[in-house]
N, C-alpha and C positions, 0 to 999 in steps of 0.2 A: 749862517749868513755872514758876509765879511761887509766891513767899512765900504758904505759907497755903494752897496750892493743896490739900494731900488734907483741911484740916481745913475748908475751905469744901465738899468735897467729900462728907465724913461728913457736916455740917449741914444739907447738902441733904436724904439721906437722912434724918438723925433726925427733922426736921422734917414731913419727908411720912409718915415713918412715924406721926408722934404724931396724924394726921387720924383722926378718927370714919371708920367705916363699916371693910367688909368689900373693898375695894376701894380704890384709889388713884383719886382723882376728877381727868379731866384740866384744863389749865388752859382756861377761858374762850377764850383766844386764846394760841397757841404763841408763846412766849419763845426763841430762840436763845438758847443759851449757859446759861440758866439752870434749864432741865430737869430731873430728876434723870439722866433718861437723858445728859445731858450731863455729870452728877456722873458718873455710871458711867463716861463713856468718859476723865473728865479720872484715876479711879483704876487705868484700865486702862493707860495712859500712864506712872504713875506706880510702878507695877508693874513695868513694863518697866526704868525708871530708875533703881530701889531696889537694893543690894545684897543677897545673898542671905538676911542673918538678917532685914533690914527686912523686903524683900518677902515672907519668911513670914509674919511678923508682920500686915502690911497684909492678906494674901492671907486669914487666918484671920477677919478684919471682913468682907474682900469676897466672901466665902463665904457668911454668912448674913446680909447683905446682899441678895446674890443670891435667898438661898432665900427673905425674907421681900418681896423684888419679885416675885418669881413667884407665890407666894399671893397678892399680892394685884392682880396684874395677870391681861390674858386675852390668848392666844395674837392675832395679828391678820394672819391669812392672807393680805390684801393687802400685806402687809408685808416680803416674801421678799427685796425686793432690798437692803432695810436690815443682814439676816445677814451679811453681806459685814464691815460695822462693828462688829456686837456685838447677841448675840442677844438686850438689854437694848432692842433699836431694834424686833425682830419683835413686843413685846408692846401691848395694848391699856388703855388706864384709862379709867374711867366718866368718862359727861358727864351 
């Protein structure tokens, strides 16, 4: 993990969550790296790293987090072999 790494990772999220609509709109053209789903898996990482009062603490963000990308994302069945990494990969956003 590098410097800044879960607070660029929140801003990813805050960011997309601050978009208009009832949906998370995907991008144009896929970004590696700079995803949110790729936020997701750098705080899933970071989780793992944290000791146990931090990573409560984190776990308590990445919790509704979670529940407010799942409102606003749709299941995406083609998806199944992404689960493997994190069921933040199985989900689909408007285009």
């Amino acid at each position: 993990m590098w410097p800044n790494a879960v607070a660029d990772a929140l801003s990813r999220f805050e960011w997309a969550f601050e978009q208009p609509g009832r949906y998370l709109n995907a991008s144009e053209a896929y970004s590696p790296g700079i995803e949110v789903e790729d936020a997701r898996d750098d705080l899933e990482q970071a989780m793992r790293l944290l000791p146990a009062g931090a990573k409560r603490d984190l776990g308590r963000l990445v919790t509704r987090i979670d529940e407010e990308f799942e409102r606003r994302t749709l299941p995406e069945p083609n998806n199944a072999e992404w689960a493997m990494t994190g069921w933040w990969w199985t989900r689909m956003r408007e285009r």
